[in-house]
ChimeraX commands (.cxc) that place a marker at each C-alpha (Angstrom):
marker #1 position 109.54,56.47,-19.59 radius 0.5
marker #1 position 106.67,58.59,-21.55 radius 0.5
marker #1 position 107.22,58.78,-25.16 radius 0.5
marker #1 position 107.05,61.74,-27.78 radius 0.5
marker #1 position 103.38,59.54,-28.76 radius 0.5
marker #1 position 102.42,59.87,-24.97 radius 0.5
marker #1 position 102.93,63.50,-24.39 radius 0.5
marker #1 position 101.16,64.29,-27.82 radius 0.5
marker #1 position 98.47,62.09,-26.49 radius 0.5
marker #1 position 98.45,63.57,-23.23 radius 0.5
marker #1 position 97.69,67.15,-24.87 radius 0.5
marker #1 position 95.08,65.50,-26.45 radius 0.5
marker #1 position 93.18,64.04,-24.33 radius 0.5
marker #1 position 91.59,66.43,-22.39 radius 0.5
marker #1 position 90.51,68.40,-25.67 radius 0.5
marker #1 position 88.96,65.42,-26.98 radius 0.5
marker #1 position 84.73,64.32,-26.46 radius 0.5
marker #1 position 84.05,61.47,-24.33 radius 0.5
marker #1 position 83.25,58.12,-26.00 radius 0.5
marker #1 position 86.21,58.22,-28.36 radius 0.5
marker #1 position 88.29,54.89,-27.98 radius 0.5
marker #1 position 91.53,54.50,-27.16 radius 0.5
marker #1 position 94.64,52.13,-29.44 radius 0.5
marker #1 position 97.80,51.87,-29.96 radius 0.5
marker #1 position 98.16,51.89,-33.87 radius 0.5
marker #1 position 100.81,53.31,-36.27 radius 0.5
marker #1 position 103.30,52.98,-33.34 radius 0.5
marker #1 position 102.27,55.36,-31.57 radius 0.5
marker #1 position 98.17,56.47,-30.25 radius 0.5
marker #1 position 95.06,56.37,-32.32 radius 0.5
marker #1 position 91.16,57.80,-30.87 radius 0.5
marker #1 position 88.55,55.88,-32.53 radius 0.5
marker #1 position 85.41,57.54,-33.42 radius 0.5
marker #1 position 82.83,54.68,-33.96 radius 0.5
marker #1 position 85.70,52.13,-34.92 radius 0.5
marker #1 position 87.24,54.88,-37.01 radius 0.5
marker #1 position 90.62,56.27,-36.53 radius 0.5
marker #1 position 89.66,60.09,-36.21 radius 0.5
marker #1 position 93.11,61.03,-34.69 radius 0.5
marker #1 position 96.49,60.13,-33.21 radius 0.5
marker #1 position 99.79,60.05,-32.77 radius 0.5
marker #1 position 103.10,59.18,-34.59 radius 0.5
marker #1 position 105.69,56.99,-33.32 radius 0.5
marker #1 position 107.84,60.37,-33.24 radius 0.5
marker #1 position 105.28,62.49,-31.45 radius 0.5
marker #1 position 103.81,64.38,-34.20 radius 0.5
marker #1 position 99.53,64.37,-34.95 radius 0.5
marker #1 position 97.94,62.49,-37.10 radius 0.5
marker #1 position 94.74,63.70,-38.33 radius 0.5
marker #1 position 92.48,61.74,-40.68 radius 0.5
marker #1 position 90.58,64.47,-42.64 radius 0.5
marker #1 position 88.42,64.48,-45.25 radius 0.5
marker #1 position 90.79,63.90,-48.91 radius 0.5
marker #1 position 88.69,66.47,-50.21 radius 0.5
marker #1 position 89.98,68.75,-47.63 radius 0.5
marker #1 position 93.52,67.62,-48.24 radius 0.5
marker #1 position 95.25,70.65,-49.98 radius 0.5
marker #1 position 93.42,72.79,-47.51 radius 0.5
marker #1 position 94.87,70.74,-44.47 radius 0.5
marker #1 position 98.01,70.63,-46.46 radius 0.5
marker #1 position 98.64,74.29,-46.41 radius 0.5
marker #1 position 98.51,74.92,-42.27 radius 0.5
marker #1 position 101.24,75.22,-40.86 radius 0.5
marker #1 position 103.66,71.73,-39.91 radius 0.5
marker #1 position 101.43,69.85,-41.95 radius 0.5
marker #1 position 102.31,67.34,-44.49 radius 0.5
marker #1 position 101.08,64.19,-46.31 radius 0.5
marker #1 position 101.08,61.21,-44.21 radius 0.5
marker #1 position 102.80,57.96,-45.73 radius 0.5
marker #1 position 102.97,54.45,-45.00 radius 0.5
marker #1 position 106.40,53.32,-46.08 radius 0.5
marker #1 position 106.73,54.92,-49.91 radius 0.5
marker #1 position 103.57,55.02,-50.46 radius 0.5
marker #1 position 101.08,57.93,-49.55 radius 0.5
marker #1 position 97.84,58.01,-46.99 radius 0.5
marker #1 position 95.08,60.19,-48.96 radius 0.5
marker #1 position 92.65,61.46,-46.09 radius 0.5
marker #1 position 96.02,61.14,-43.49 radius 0.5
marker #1 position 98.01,64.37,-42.38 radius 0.5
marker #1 position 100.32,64.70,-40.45 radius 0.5
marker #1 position 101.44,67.64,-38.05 radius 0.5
marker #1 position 105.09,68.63,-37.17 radius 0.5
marker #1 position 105.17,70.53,-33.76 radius 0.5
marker #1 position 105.16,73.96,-34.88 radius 0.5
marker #1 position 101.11,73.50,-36.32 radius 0.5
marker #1 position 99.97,72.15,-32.41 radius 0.5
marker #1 position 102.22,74.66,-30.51 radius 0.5
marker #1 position 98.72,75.80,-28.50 radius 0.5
marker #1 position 95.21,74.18,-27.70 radius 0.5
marker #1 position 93.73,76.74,-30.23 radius 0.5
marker #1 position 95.84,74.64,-33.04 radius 0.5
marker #1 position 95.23,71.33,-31.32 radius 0.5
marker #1 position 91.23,72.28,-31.49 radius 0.5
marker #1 position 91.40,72.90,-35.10 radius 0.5
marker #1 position 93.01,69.94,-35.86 radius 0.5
marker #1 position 90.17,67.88,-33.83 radius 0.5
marker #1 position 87.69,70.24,-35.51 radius 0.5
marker #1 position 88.80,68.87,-38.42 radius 0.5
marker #1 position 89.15,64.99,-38.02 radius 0.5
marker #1 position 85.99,64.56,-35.84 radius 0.5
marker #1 position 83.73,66.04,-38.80 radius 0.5
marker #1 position 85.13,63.98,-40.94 radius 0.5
marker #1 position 85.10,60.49,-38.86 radius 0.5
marker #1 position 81.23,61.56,-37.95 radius 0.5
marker #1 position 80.44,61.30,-42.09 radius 0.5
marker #1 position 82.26,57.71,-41.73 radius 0.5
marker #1 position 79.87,54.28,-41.21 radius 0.5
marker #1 position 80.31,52.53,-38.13 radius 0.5
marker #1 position 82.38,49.68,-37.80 radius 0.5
marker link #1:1,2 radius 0.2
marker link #1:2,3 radius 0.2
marker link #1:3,4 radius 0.2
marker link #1:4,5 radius 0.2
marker link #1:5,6 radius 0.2
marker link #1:6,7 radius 0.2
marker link #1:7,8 radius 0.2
marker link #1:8,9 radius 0.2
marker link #1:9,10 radius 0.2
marker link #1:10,11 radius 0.2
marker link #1:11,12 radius 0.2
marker link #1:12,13 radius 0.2
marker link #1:13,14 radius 0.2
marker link #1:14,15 radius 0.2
marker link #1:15,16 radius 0.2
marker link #1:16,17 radius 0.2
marker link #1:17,18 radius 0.2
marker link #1:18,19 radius 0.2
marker link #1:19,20 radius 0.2
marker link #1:20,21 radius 0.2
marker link #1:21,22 radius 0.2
marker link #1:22,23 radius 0.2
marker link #1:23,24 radius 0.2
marker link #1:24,25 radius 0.2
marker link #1:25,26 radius 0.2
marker link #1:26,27 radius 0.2
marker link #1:27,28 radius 0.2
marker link #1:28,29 radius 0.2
marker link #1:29,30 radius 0.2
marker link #1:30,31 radius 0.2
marker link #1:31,32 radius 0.2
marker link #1:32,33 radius 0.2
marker link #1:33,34 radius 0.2
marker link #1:34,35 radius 0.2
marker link #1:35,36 radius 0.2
marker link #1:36,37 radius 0.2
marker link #1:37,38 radius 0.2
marker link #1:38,39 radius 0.2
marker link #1:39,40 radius 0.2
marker link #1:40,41 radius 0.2
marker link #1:41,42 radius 0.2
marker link #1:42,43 radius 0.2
marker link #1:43,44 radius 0.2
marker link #1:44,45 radius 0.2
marker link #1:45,46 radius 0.2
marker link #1:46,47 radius 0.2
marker link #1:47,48 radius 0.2
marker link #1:48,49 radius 0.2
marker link #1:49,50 radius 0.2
marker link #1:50,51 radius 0.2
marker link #1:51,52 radius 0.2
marker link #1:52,53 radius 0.2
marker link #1:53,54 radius 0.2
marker link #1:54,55 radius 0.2
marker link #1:55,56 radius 0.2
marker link #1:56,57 radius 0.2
marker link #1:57,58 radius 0.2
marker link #1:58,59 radius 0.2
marker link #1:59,60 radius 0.2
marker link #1:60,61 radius 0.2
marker link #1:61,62 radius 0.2
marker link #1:62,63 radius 0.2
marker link #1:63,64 radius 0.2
marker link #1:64,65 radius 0.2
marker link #1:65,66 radius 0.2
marker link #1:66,67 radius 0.2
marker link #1:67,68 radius 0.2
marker link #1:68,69 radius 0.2
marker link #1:69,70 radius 0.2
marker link #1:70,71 radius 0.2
marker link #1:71,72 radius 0.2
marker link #1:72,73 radius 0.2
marker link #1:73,74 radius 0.2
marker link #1:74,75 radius 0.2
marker link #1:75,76 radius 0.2
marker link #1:76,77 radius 0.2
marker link #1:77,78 radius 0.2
marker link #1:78,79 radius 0.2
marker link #1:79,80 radius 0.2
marker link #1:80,81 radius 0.2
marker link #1:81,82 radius 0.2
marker link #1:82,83 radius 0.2
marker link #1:83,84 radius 0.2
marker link #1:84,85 radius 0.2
marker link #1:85,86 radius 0.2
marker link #1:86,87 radius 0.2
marker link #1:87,88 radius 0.2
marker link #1:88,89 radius 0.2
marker link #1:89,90 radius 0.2
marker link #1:90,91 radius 0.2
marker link #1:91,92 radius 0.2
marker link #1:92,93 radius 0.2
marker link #1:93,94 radius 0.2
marker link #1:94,95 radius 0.2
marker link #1:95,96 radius 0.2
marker link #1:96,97 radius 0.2
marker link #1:97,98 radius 0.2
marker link #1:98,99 radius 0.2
marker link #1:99,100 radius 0.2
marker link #1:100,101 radius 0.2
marker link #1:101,102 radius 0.2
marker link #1:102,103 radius 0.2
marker link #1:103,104 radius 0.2
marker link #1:104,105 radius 0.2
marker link #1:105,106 radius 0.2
marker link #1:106,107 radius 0.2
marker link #1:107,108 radius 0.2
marker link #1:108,109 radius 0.2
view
């Protein structure tokens, strides 16, 4: 049975560079940039993008997106992306755009 994580990961995939690595995290799909999350899934299908907190009320204001949490509490640096801000590749791309230039500033682990 593929879950709403595995057909967000399945878009993703082929829009992503080789070399990122592959985990299940968060419940649902995480790409690791250098042993840093760069991007995902949610457990409900939705993306997870780990940008910049710099960035954040710029990522904030596209469209679907809204601050990631962990329980109560909230993620600085995590967004996530309801379905109508990845409805096409172009939006998908941005979203990559934006959490691979921001894992690429991050030290390997």
């Amino acid at each position: 049975m593929t879950t709403a994580s595995d057909a967000m990961g399945d878009r993703l995939r082929p829009l992503l560079p080789a070399g990122l690595i592959e985990k299940k995290m968060f419940g649902g799909i995480g790409f690791m940039l250098s042993g840093n999350m760069a991007i995902g899934t949610t457990a409900k299908g939705e993306l997870l993008v780990r940008i910049d907190p710099a960035r954040q009320a710029e990522a904030l204001a596209m469209p679907g997106a809204y601050q990631m949490h962990m329980g109560a509490r909230p993620m600085t640096g995590f967004i996530a992306v309801e379905a109508n801000g990845t409805a096409d590749d172009d939006a998908l791309n941005r979203w990559i755009a934006y959490a691979l230039g921001f894992a690429k500033t991050l030290p390997p682990k």
